[in-house]
LODOZA-722091 format. One record per residue (C-alpha): z, x, y; residue in one letter; residue number from 1. Coordinates in steps of 0.001 Angstrom, whole numbers. Example, Ala and Ser with C-alpha at 12.3 -4.5 7.8 and 13.67 -1.06 7.14 Angstrom:
# LODOZA-722091
up/east/north/baro/rovo
7800/12300/-4500/a/1
7140/13670/-1060/s/2
# end
This chain:
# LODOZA-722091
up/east/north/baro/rovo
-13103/81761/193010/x/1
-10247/82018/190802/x/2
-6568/82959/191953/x/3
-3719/83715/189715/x/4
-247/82777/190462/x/5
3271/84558/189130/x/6
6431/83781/189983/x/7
9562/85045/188261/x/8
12806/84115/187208/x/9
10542/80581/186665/x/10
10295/78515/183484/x/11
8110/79476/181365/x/12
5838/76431/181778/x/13
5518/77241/185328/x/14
6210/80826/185490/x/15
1617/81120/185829/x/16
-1048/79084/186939/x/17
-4274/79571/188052/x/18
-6171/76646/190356/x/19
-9407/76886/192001/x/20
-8287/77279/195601/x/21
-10972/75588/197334/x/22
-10137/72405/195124/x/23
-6674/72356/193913/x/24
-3245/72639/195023/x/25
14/72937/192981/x/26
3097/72507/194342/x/27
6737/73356/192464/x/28
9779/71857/193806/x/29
13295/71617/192419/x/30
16793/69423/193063/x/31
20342/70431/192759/x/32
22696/67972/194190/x/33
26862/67335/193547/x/34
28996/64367/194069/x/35
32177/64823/194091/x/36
34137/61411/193735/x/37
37862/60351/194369/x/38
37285/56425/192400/x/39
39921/54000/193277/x/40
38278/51193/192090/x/41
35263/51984/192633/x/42
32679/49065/191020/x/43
35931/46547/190156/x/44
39463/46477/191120/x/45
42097/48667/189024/x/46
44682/47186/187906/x/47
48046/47925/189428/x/48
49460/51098/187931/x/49
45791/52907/186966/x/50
45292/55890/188020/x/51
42577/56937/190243/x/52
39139/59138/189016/x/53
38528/62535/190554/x/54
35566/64226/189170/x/55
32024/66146/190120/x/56
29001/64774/188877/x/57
24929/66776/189460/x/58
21594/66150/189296/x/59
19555/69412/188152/x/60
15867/68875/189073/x/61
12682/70656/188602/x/62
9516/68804/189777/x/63
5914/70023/189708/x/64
2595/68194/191624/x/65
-848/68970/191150/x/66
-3831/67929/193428/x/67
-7414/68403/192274/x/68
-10277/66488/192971/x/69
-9910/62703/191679/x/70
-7010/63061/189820/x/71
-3321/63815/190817/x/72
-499/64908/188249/x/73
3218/64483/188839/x/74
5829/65960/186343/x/75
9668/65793/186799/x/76
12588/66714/184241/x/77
16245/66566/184839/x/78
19616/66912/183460/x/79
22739/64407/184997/x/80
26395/65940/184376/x/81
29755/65799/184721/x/82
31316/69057/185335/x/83
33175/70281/182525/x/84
31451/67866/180246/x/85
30671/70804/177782/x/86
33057/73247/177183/x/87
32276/76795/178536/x/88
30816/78074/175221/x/89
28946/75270/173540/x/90
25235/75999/172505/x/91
24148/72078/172057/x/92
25034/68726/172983/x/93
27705/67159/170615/x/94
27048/63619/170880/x/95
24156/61332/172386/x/96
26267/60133/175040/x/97
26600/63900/176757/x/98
23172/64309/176521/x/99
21632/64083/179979/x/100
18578/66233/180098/x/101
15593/64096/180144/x/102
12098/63358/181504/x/103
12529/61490/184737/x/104
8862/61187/185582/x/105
5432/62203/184079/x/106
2266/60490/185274/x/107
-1383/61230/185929/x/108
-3547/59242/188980/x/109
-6890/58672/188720/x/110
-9080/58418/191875/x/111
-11702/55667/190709/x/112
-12853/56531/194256/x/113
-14748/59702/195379/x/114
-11715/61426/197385/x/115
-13666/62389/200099/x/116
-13934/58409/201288/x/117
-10956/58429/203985/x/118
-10687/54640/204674/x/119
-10142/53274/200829/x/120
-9089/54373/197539/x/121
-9215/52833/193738/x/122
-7485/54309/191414/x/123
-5158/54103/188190/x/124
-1803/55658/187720/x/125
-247/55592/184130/x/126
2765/57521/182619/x/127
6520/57614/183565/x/128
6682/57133/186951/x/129
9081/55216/189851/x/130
8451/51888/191536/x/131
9087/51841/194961/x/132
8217/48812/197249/x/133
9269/47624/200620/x/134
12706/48213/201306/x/135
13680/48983/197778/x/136
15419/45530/197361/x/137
13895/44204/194553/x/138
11724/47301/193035/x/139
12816/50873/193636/x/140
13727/54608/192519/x/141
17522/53943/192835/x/142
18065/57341/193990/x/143
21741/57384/194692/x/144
22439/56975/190709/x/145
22541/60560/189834/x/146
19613/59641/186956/x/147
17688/57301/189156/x/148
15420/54491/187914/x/149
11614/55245/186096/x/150
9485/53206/184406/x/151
6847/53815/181748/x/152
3846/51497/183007/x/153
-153/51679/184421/x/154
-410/50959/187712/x/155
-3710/50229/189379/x/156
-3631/50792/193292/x/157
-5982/49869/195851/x/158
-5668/50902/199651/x/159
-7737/50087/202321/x/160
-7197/50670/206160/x/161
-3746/48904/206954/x/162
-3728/46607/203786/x/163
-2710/47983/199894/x/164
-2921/45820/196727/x/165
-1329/47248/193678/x/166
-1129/45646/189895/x/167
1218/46523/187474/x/168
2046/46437/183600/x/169
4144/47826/181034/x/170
4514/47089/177342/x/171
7658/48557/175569/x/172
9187/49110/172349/x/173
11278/51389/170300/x/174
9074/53285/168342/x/175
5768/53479/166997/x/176
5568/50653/164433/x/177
3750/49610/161581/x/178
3530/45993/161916/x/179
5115/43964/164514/x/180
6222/43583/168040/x/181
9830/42795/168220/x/182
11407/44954/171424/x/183
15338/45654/170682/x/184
16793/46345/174223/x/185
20393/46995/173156/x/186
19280/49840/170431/x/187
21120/53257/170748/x/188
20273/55048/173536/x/189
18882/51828/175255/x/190
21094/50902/178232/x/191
21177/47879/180230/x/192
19463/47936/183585/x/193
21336/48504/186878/x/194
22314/45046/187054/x/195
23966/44963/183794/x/196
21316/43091/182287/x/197
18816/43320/179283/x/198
15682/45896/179747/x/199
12842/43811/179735/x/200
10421/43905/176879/x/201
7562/43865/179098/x/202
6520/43081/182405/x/203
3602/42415/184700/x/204
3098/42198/189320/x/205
1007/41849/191426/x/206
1706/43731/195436/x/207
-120/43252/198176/x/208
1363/44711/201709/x/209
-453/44892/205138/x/210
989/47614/207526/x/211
1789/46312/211362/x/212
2040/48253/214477/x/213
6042/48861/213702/x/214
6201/47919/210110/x/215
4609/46298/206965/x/216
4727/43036/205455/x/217
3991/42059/202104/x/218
3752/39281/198952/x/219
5203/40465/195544/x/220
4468/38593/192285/x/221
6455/39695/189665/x/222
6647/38950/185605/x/223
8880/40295/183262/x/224
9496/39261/179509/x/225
13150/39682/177022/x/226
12676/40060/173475/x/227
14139/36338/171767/x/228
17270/36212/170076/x/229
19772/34519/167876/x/230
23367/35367/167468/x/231
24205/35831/163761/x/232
28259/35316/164282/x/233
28722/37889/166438/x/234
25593/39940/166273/x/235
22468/39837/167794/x/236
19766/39394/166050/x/237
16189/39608/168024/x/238
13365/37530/167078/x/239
9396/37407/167350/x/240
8075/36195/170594/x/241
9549/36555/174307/x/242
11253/34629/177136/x/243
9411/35071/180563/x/244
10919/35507/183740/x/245
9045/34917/187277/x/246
10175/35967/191046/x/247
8143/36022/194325/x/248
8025/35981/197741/x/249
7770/37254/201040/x/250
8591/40631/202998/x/251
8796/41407/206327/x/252
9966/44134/208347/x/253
8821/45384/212310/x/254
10205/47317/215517/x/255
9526/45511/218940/x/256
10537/47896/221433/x/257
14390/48890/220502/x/258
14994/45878/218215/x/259
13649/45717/214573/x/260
13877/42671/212479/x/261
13543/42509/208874/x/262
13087/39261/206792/x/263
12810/38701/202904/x/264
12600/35349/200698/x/265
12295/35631/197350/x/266
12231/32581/194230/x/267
12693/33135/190701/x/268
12314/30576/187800/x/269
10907/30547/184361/x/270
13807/31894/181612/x/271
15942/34133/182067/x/272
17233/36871/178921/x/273
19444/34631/176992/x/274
17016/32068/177246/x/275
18571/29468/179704/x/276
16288/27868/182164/x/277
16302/29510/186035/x/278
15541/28396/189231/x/279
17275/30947/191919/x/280
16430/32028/195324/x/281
17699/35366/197806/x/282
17498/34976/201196/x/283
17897/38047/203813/x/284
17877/38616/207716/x/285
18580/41508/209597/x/286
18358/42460/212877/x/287
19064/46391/214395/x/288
18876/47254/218109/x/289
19219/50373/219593/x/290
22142/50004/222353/x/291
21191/53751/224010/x/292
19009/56653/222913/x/293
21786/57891/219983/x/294
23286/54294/218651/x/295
22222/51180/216857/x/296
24056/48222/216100/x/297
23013/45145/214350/x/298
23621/42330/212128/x/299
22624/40643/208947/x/300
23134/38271/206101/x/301
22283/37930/202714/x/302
22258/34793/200144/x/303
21795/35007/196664/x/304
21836/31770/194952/x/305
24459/31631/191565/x/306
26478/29558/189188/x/307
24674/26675/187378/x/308
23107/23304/187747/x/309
23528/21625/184628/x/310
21598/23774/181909/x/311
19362/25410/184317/x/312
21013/28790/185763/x/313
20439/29516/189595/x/314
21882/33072/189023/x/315
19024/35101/190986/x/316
18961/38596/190067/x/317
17693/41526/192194/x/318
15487/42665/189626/x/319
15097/46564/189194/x/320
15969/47451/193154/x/321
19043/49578/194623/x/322
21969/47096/195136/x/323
23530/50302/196585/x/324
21740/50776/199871/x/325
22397/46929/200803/x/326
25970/44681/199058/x/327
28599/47432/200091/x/328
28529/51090/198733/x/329
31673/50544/196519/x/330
29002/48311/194033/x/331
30719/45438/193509/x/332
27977/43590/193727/x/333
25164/43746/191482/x/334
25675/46940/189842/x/335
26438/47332/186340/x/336
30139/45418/186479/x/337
29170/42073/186664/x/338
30737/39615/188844/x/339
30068/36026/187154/x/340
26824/35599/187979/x/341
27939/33646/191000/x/342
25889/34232/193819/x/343
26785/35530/196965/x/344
27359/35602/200771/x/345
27045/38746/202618/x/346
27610/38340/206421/x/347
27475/42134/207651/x/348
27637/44494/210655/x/349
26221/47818/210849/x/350
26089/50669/213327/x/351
24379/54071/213509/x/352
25156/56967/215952/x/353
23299/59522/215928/x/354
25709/62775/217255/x/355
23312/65312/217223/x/356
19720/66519/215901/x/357
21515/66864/212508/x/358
24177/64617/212682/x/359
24625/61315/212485/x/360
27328/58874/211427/x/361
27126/55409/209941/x/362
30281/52991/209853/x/363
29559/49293/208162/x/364
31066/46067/207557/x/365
31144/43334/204789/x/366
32448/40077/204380/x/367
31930/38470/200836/x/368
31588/34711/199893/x/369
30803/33462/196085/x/370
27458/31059/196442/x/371
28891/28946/194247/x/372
32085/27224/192932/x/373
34561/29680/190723/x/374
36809/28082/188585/x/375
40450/29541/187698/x/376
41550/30799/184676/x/377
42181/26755/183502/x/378
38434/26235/184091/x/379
39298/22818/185850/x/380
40932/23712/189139/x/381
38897/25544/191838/x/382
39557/28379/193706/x/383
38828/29739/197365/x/384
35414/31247/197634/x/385
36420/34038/199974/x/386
35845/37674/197494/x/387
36908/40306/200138/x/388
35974/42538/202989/x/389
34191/46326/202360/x/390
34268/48669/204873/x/391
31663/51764/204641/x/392
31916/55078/206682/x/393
29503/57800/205916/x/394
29079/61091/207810/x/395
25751/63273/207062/x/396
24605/66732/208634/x/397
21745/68943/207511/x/398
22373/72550/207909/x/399
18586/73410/207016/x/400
15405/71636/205705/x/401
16421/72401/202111/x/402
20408/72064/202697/x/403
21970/68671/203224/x/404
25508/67679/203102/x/405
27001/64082/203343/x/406
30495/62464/202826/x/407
31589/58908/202518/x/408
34608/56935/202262/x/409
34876/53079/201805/x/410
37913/50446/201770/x/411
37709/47100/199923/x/412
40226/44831/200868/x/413
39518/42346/197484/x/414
41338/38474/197192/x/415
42707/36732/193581/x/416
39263/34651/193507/x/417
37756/38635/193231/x/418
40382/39452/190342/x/419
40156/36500/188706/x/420
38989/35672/184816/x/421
35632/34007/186303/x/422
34209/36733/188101/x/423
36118/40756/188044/x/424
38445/39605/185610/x/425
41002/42190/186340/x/426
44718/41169/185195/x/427
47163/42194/187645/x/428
44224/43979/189853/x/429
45046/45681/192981/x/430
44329/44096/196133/x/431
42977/46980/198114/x/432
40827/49566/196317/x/433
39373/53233/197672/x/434
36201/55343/197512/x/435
35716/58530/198824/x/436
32692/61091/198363/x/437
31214/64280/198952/x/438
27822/65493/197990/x/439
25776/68623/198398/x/440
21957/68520/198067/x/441
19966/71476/198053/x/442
16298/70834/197631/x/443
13859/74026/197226/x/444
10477/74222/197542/x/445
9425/77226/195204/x/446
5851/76797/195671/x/447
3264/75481/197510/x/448
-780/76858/196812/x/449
# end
């Protein structure tokens, strides 16, 4: 039996489908969500005498999911904005950079598997798509960036009872060429990765995750490749072939009662996107216990390694994660302003109270070390490692299912060594910066057959 589906005041593309209802269902969701910012230094330090930032940014988002038997389709498109970004009367975009509509995700899964097997699945997912592992550290959808984080790969998934091994791979490059290979990850329109570093020309892993009674634990092996390059004076000029950069290691994460622990080591070596030789490491423990029925407290620390030992760099970077959720909301750390590629300690406290069924509050703690030596502005003399202390407050209620609201407001209380030319480089930067948000997100469900 066939059904047919209208809905008005719909695109076009989804204004009516038909699906066989015994087999297929087709779901139709959508995203609208402000932030509205107060930035007082807000990534780095201003410098003494800058004004702050004030200004609303939203994610528009329409998403549609389709379910049939052995194969699944997901399609997402969005548009990121400032408001006021386009005056009240354009009819197009002006320049590249104002253009944020674009295609956040579109991917098709194949079940290898019949469907109706309930205790393992095969199958193969290709197309745009997020990666998100664990607790995001090291691969996820970076969801608090208003345009998130998407990759176009193949990823072949297996799942079976409590255990899950997935493979991954993806091949990029500007265009469709004639002859030729060579990936150039600073073109137009290409920007760096969350980090601040180079999008990677290519890149393979290998997952494989076992679920426990409170938890999961898993291995990650993961590959990814930079285009080779030689500066010609000043410009870059990229060459055939590819550097290759490796990172693995261990996850672990479980509740025992009212305390959870969560673990992660991770090692990277091979070559990192200039080309240097790596050998880094990031260390993490964490520990939450729940004090009474509403509040949590607990403790942590972090250690990623940094600096250099003679020509091999033991900067580790956090791959294609979200550095948001984990080195102080402000992004210091991690994010796309750089900080030296020094490494860092993070000793931090954090507490949870939950006030009522749709309220609960957050306040956090951060105290910041450089891993390794930073040199002053002389590049002989050394200075204290101490960066600063962060301190994170967030507040978050949900009026309704589909209505959320949430507002945050951080403190960094930065030191010269965080100012200085080897790692924020700010002259004559302030010594205690602001952040303040509030956001509104309002998530629809338009359909659901």
């Amino acid at each position: 039996m066939k059904k047919w589906y209208c809905k008005t005041g719909l695109p076009v593309l989804f204004s009516c489908v038909t699906f066989s209802a015994a087999e297929a269902q087709l779901t139709l969701t959508g995203q609208l969500r402000t932030r509205t910012e107060y930035r007082d230094g807000q990534g780095a330090p201003l410098p003494r005498g800058a004004k702050p930032a004030f200004f609303t940014s939203q994610r528009s988002r329409l998403s549609a999911g389709y379910e049939t038997y052995r194969l699944k389709f997901g399609l997402t498109v969005q548009d990121v904005r400032v408001w006021g970004q386009d005056v009240s009367t354009i009819n197009r975009t002006t320049t590249q950079d104002n253009n944020g509509f674009m295609l956040h995700e579109a991917w098709a899964e194949i079940l290898l598997t019949d469907t109706s097997s309930k205790n393992s699945s095969f199958s193969l997912k290709l197309g745009r798509q997020e990666l998100v592992y664990d607790d995001v550290r090291l691969l996820g959808n970076l969801d608090w960036l208003q345009q998130a984080r998407r990759h176009d790969a193949a990823l072949l998934k297996f799942n079976s009872g409590k255990w899950m091994a997935h493979a991954g791979i993806a091949f990029n490059q500007n265009k469709e060429n004639a002859s030729g290979t060579i990936y150039n990850s600073t073109a137009p329109g290409y920007a760096a990765n969350t980090n601040g570093g180079t999008a990677y020309k290519s890149m393979q892993f290998l997952y494989a995750g076992r679920k426990l009674a409170g938890g999961n634990t898993s291995f990650l092996f993961f590959a990814d490749q930079f285009s080779k390059y030689h500066m010609d004076n000043t410009v870059k000029v990229f060459d055939t072939g590819a550097w290759s950069r490796f990172t693995t290691g261990l996850y672990f994460t479980n509740t025992f009662k009212k305390f959870n622990l969560t673990a992660s080591a991770y090692y990277q070596f091979g070559k990192n996107a200039n080309g240097q030789k790596l050998s880094g490491e990031l260390l993490s423990l964490t520990g939450q216990y729940a004090l009474t029925r509403k509040f949590s407290a607990g403790i942590g620390y972090d250690y990623t390694s940094g600096g250099n030992s003679g020509t091999t760099s033991r900067a580790f970077d956090p791959l294609y994660g979200t550095p948001h959720k984990f080195w102080g909301y402000m992004d210091y750390f991690y994010v796309a302003s750089g900080f030296g590629n020094k490494g860092l300690h993070d000793a931090y406290i954090k507490t949870r109270y939950k006030a009522t069924e749709k309220l609960f509050l957050t306040a956090d703690a951060h105290v910041f070390n450089s891993a390794s030596k930073v040199l002053a502005a002389d590049n002989v003399n050394t200075l204290d490692k101490y960066l600063g202390t962060e301190v994170d407050m967030i507040a978050a209620y949900t009026l309704t299912p589909v209505i959320g609201f949430e507002a945050g407001y951080s403190h960094f209380f930065g030191t010269s060594t965080l100012t200085s030319p080897n790692v924020k480089n700010v002259v004559n930067g302030k010594s205690n910066s602001n952040w303040a948000y509030v956001s509104i997100n309002i998530k629809p469900t338009f359909l659901v057959k």
